[in-house]
N, C-alpha and C positions, 0 to 999 in steps of 0.2 A: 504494500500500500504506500504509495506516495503521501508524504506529510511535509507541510511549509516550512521552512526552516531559515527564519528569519535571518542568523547569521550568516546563512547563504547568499538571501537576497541584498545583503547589507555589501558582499564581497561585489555583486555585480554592477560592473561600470556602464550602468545606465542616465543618461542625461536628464538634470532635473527640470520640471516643465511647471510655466506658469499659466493656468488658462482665467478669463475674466469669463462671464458667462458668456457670451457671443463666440468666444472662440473654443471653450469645452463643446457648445452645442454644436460648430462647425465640424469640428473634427469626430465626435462623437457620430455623427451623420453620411462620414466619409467613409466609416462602415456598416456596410451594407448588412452583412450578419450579424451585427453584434448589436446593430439597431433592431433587428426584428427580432434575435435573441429576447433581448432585454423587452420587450413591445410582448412577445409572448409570454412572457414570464409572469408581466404584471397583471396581463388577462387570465392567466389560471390562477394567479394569486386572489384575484378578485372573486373569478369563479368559486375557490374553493370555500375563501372568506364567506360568501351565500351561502353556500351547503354547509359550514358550521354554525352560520346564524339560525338557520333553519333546523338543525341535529338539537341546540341548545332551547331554541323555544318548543320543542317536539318534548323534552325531556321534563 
């Protein structure tokens, strides 16, 4: 099983990045799968957040 390992990520010589929102939401946009990713995720989140509201007034 792969596990994060922060002292790892700390070793990599990745550039640090400043975004204002105009350019996080640019760049965020310029992927195409990470934007439906993310767009999918939030819809099943929603979806499922329904099906507990409804599990817990059911109960």
């Amino acid at each position: 099983m792969n596990q994060l390992d922060a002292q790892a990520v700390q070793a990599l010589d990745l550039p640090h990045m400043n975004f204002d929102e105009a350019s996080f939401r640019f760049a965020r946009n310029q992927d195409a799968m990470g934007t439906e990713k993310l767009a999918e995720g939030i819809r099943a989140f929603c979806a499922d957040a329904g099906k507990l509201d409804q599990l817990l007034l059911a109960a």
